[in-house]
C-alpha positions as CSV (number, residue, x, y, z in Angstrom):
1,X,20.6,-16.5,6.1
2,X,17.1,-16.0,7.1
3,X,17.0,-13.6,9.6
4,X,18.9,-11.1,7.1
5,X,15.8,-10.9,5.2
6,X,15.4,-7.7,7.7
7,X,18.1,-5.8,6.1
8,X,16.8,-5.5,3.3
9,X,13.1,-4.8,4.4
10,X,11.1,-7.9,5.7
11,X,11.3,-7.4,9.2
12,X,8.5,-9.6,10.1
13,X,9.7,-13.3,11.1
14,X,9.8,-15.7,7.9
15,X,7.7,-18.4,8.3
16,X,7.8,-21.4,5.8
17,X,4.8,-20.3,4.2
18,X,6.0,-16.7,4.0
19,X,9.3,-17.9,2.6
20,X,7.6,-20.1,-0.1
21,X,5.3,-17.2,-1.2
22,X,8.6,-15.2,-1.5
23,X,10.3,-17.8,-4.2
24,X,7.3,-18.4,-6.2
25,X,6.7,-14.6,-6.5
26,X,10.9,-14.5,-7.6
27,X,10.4,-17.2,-9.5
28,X,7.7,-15.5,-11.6
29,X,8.5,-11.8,-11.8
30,X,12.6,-12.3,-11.7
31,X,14.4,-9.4,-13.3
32,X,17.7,-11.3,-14.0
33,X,17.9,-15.1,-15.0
34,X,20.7,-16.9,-15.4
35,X,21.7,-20.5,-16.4
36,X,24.5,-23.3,-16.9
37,X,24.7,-26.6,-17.3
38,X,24.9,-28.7,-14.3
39,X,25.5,-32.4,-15.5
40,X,23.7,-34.6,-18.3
41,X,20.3,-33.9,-17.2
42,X,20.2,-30.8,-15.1
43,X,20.3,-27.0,-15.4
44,X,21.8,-24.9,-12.4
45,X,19.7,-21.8,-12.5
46,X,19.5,-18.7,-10.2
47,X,16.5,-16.1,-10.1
48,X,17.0,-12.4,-8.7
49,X,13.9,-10.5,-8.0
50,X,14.8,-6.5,-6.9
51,X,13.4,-5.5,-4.0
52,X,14.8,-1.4,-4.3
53,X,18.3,-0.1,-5.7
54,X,20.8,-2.4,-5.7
55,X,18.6,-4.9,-3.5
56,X,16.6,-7.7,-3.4
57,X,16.0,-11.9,-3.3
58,X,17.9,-14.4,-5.1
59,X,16.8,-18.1,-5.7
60,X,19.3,-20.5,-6.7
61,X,18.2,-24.4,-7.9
62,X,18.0,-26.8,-10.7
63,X,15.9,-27.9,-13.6
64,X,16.1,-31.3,-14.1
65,X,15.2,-33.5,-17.4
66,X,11.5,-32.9,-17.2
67,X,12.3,-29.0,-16.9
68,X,10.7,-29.0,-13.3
69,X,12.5,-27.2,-11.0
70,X,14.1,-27.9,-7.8
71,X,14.5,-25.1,-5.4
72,X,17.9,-25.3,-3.6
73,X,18.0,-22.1,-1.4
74,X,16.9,-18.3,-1.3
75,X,18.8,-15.3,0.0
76,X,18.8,-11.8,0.3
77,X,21.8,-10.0,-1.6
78,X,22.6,-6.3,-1.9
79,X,25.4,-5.6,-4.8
80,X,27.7,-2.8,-5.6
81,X,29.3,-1.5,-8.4
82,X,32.4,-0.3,-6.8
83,X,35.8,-2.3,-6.1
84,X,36.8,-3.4,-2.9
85,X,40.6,-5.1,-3.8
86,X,41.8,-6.2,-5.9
87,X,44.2,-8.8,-4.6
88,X,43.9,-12.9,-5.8
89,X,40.3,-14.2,-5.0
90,X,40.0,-18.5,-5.0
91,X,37.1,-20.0,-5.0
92,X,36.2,-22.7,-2.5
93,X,32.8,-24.9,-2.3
94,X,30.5,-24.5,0.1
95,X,29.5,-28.1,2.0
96,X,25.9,-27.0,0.5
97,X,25.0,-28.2,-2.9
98,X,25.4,-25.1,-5.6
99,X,26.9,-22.7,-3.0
100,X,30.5,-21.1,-3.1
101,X,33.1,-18.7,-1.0
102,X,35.3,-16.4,-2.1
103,X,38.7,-16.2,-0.5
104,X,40.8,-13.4,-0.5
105,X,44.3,-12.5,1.7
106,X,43.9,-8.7,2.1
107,X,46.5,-7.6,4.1
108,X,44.8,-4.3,4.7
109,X,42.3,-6.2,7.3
110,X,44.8,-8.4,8.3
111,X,42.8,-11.5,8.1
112,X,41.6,-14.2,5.1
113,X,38.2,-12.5,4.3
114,X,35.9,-15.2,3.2
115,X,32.6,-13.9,1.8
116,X,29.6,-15.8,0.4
117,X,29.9,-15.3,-3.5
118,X,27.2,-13.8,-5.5
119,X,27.9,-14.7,-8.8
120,X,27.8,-18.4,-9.0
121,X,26.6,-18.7,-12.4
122,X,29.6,-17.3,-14.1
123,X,31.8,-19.4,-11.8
124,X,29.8,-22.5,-12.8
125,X,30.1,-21.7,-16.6
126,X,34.0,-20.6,-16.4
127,X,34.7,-23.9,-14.9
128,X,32.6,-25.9,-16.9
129,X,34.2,-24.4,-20.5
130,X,37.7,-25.3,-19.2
131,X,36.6,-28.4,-17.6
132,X,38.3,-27.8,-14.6
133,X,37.0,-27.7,-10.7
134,X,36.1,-24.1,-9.4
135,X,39.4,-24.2,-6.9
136,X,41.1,-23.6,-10.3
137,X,39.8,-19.8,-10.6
138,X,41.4,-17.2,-9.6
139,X,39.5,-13.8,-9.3
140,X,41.6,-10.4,-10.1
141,X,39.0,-8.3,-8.2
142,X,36.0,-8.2,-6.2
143,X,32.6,-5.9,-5.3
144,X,31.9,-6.3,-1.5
145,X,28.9,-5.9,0.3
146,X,27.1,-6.7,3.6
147,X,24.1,-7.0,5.4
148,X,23.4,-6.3,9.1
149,X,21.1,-7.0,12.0
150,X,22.4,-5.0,14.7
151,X,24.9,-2.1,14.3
152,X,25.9,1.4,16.7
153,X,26.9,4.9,15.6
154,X,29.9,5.6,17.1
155,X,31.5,9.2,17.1
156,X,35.1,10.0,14.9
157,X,38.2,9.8,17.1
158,X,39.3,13.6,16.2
159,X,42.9,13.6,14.2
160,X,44.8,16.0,12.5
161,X,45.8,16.1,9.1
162,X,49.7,15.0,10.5
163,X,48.0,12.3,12.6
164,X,46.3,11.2,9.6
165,X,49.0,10.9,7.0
166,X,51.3,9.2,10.0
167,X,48.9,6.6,10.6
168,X,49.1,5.9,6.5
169,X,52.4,6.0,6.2
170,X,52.0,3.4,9.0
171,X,49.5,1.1,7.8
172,X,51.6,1.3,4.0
173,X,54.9,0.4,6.2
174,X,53.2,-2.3,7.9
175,X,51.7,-3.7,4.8
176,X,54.8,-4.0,3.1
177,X,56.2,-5.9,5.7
178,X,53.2,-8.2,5.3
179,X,53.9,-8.7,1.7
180,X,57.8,-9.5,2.7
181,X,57.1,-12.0,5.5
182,X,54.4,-13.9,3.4
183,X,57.5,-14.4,1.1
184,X,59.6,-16.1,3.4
185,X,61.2,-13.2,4.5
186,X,62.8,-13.8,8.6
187,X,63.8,-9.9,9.2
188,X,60.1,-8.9,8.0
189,X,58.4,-11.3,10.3
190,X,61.1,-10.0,13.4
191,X,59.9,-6.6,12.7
192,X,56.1,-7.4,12.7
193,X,56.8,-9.3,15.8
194,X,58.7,-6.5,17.9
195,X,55.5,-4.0,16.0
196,X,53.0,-6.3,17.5
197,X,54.5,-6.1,21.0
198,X,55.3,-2.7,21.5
199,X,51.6,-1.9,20.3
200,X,50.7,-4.4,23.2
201,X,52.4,-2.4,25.6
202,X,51.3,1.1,24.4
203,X,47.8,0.0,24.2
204,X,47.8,-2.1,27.6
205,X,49.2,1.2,29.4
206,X,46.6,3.7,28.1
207,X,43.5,1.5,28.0
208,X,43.8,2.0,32.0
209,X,43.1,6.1,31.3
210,X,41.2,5.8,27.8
211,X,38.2,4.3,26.1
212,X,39.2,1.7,24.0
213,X,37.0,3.1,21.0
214,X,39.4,6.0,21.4
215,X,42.4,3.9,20.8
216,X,41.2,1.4,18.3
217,X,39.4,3.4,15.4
218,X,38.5,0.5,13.2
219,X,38.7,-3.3,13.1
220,X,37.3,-6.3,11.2
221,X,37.4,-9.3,12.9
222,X,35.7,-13.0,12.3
223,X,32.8,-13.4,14.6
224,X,30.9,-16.7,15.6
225,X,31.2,-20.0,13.8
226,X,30.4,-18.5,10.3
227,X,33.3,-18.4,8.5
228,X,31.5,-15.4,6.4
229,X,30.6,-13.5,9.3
230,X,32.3,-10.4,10.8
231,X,32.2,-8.0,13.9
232,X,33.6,-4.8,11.9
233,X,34.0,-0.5,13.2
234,X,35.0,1.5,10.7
235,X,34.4,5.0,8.7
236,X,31.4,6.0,7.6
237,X,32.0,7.5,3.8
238,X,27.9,7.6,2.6
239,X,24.7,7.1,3.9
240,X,21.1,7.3,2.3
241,X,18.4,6.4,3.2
242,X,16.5,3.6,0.5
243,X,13.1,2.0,1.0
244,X,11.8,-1.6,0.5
245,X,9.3,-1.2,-2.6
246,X,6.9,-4.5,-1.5
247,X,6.6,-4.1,2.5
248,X,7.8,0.2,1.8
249,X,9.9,-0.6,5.1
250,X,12.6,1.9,5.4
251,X,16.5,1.0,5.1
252,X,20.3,2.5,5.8
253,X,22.4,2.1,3.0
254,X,26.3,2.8,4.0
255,X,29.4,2.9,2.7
256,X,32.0,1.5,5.0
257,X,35.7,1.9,5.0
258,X,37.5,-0.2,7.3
259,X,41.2,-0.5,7.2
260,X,41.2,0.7,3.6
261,X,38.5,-2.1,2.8
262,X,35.5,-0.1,1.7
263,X,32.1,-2.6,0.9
264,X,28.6,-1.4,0.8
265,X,26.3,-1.9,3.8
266,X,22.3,-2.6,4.1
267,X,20.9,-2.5,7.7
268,X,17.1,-2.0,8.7
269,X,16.7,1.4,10.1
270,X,15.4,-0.1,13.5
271,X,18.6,-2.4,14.1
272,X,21.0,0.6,14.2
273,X,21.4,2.8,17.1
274,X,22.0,6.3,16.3
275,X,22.5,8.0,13.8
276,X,24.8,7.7,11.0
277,X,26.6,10.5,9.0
278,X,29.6,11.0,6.8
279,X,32.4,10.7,9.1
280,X,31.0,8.5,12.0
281,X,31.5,4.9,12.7
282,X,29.6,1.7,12.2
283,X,30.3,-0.9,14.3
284,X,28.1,-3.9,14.3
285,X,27.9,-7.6,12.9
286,X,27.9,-8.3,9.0
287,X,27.4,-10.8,6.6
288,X,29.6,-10.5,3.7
289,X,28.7,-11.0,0.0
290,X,30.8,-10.7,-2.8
291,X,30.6,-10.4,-6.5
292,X,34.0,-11.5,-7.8
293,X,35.7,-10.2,-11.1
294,X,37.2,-13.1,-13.6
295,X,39.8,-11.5,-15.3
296,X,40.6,-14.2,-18.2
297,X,38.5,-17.4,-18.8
298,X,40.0,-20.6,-18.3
């Protein structure tokens, strides 16, 4: 998680010392608290301190019985106010103590999107009033965001308005026969199948003659060995530019669709090549970050 602290404006390495300096200063000017019990004698805590609009450095730990407190780990976060999907979020526990994923099937990117989950507090507390483990929740919605270390502008493939609204009929077609052949259904899964190979052939013939950037306009894809960690192109639909208020560094903040999936982007303005505009591509690596939505309490 470290070397993300440079998307959200400390591009200078973090040392130990530098890192320590960081929590205590969060720990003593935080702008959002928040606590739950965490057994008999302890108190899971987590500290944000903001470090611009909709960005900063989150401390998570426990106070034990002599109310001293026991930092667990520190993070940078950038949060957003607008939905991503809606479709069933679980909760899962990270092998780390006090850290969770969110899962979600979206079958708009065609893969289990696992993101690291923001809002650990409320998902500590819902669990804890029905006494029941945090696989037990169930999400109804969630506010994606990501940070990035290295990213490329890439230009628009050009369409038409017919090319666009065939390629959505398309991708609703297609999800459909997701949703059919994640319900058992054999025909669905044939028709995916013969989909899947007849895009093989298509694409196999004109990749010899085209770029493949020209063929494939977006894609999200799991990347490495972090199950939270993405390789992702897709639209650009906003871009500002925001600055880092303690080292005034200076940071892009996007909105990305991708496949439908739209989540907020930070990225230091020095890790992306090129430069970004409504319409263009990002393409690059991303952690993801979630906060998730709890529709009813347990």
């Amino acid at each position: 998680m470290n070397k993300f602290f440079r998307a959200i404006g400390f591009s200078e390495p973090m040392s130990a010392a530098g890192l320590q300096i960081l929590i205590n200063q969060v720990l003593i000017t935080p702008e959002y608290r928040a606590y739950t019990t965490n057994g008999e004698d302890t108190l899971l805590a987590e500290f944000r301190m903001s470090c611009g609009p909709d960005f900063g450095v989150s401390v998570v730990g426990e106070f034990d019985a002599e109310d001293q407190f026991r930092y667990e780990y520190c993070y940078p976060y950038a949060i957003s106010s607008e939905i991503s999907t809606s479709q069933k979020i679980t909760i899962e526990p990270r092998i780390r103590e006090e850290m969770y994923a969110g899962v979600c099937d979206d079958l708009k990117v065609g893969v289990t999107l696992i993101f690291h989950l923001q809002n650990l507090i409320d998902c500590a507390k819902l669990a804890g009033e029905g006494n029941a483990d945090v696989r037990d929740l169930d999400g109804n919605s969630v506010m994606l965001t990501a940070l990035s270390s290295e990213g490329t502008i890439m230009l628009p493939v050009m369409k038409t308005v017919q090319d666009v609204q065939v390629s959505r009929r398309r991708s609703e077609k297609r999800t459909n026969l997701l949703r059919q052949a994640m319900d058992g259904d054999d025909g669905a899964m044939q028709n995916l199948t013969m989909q899947d190979m007849d895009m093989y052939a298509a694409i196999s013939h004109q990749i010899q003659t085209n770029d493949v950037y020209s063929l494939v306009d977006s894609y999200f894809m799991p990347y490495g060995v972090e199950c939270d960690m993405y390789s992702v192109m897709g639209d650009i639909r906003e871009c500002e530019i925001v600055r880092n208020k303690m080292t005034d560094e200076e940071l892009w903040r996007l909105v990305v669709d991708c496949n439908g999936l739209r989540f907020a982007l930070m990225i230091h303005t020095q890790d992306l090549y090129g430069e970004p505009e409504v319409g263009r591509r990002f393409k690059g690596v991303v952690w993801m970050q979630g906060t998730v939505q709890f529709g009813t309490e347990l």
